[in-house]
C-alpha positions in Angstrom: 4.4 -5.4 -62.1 0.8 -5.8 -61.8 1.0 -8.3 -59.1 2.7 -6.0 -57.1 0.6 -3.4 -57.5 -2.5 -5.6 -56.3 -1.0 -6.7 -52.8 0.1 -2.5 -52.5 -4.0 -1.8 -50.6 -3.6 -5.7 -48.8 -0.2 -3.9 -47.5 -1.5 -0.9 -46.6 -4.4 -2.7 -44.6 -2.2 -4.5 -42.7 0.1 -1.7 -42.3 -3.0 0.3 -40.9 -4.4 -2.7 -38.8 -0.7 -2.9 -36.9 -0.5 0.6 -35.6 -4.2 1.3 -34.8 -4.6 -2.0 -33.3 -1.8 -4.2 -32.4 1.1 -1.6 -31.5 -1.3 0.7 -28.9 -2.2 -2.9 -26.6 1.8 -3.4 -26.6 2.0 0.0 -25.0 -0.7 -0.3 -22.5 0.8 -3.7 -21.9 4.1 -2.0 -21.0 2.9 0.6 -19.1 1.1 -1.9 -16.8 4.0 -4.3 -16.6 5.8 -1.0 -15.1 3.3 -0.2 -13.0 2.4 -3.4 -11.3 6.7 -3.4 -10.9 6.6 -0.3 -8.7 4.2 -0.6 -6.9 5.9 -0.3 -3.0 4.5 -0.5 0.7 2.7 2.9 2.1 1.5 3.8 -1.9 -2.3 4.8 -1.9 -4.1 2.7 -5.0 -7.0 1.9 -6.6 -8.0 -1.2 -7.7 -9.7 -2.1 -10.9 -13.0 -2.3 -8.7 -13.2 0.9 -7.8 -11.5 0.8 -3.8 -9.1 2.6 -2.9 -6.5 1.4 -0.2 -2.9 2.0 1.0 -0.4 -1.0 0.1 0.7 -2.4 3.7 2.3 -5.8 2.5 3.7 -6.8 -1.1 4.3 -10.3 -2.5 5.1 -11.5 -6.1 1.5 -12.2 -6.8 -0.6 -11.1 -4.1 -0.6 -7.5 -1.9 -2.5 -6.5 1.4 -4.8 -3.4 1.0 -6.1 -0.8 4.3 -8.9 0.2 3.2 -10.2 1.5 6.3 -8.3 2.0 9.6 -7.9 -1.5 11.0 -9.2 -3.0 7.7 -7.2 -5.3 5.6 -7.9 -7.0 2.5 -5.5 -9.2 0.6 -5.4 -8.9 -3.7 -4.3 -10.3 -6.3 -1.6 -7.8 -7.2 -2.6 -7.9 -11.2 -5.6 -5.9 -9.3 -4.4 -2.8 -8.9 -5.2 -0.6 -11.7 -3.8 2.8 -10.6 -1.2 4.3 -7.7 -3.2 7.4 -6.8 -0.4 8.9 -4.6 3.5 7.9 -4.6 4.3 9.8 -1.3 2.7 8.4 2.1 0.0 10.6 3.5 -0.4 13.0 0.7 -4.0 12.7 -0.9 -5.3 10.6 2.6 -8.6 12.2 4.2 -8.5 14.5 6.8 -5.6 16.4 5.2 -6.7 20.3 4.9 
């Protein structure tokens, strides 16, 4: 019975260590999985370097950016870190 008792704080450790550390990274994980899966033509997003750029081609890897009119850049598609607008034309500047 005392053995048990001993591994009960080792248990509780690694209890603690899975869902502060481990379980939260399989969740962001997820959520970027979905996001990199939805991304679609005419979405406005930012990548993780900061520029911002409407989605005018889509591969399975790669995607070409606008980021300025006539302006096109081609990314790796793991780049984009956020879609700042899901409807075409809402958020772009000159809108007022």
């Amino acid at each position: 019975m005392n053995d048990l008792a001993a591994l009960l704080p080792l248990a509780a450790i690694l209890a603690l260590f899975y869902f502060v550390g481990i379980r939260p990274q399989q969740r962001r994980a997820k959520e970027v999985a979905a996001l990199q899966s939805s991304i679609e033509v005419g979405q406005r997003v930012m990548m993780s370097s900061g520029i911002f750029g409407t989605v005018t081609s889509i591969d399975d890897d790669k995607a070409t950016l606008e980021i300025a009119p006539g302006t096109r850049i081609e990314i790796a598609r793991a780049a984009i870190a956020k879609v700042e607008s899901s409807v075409p034309g809402i958020g772009e500047p000159g809108d007022a």
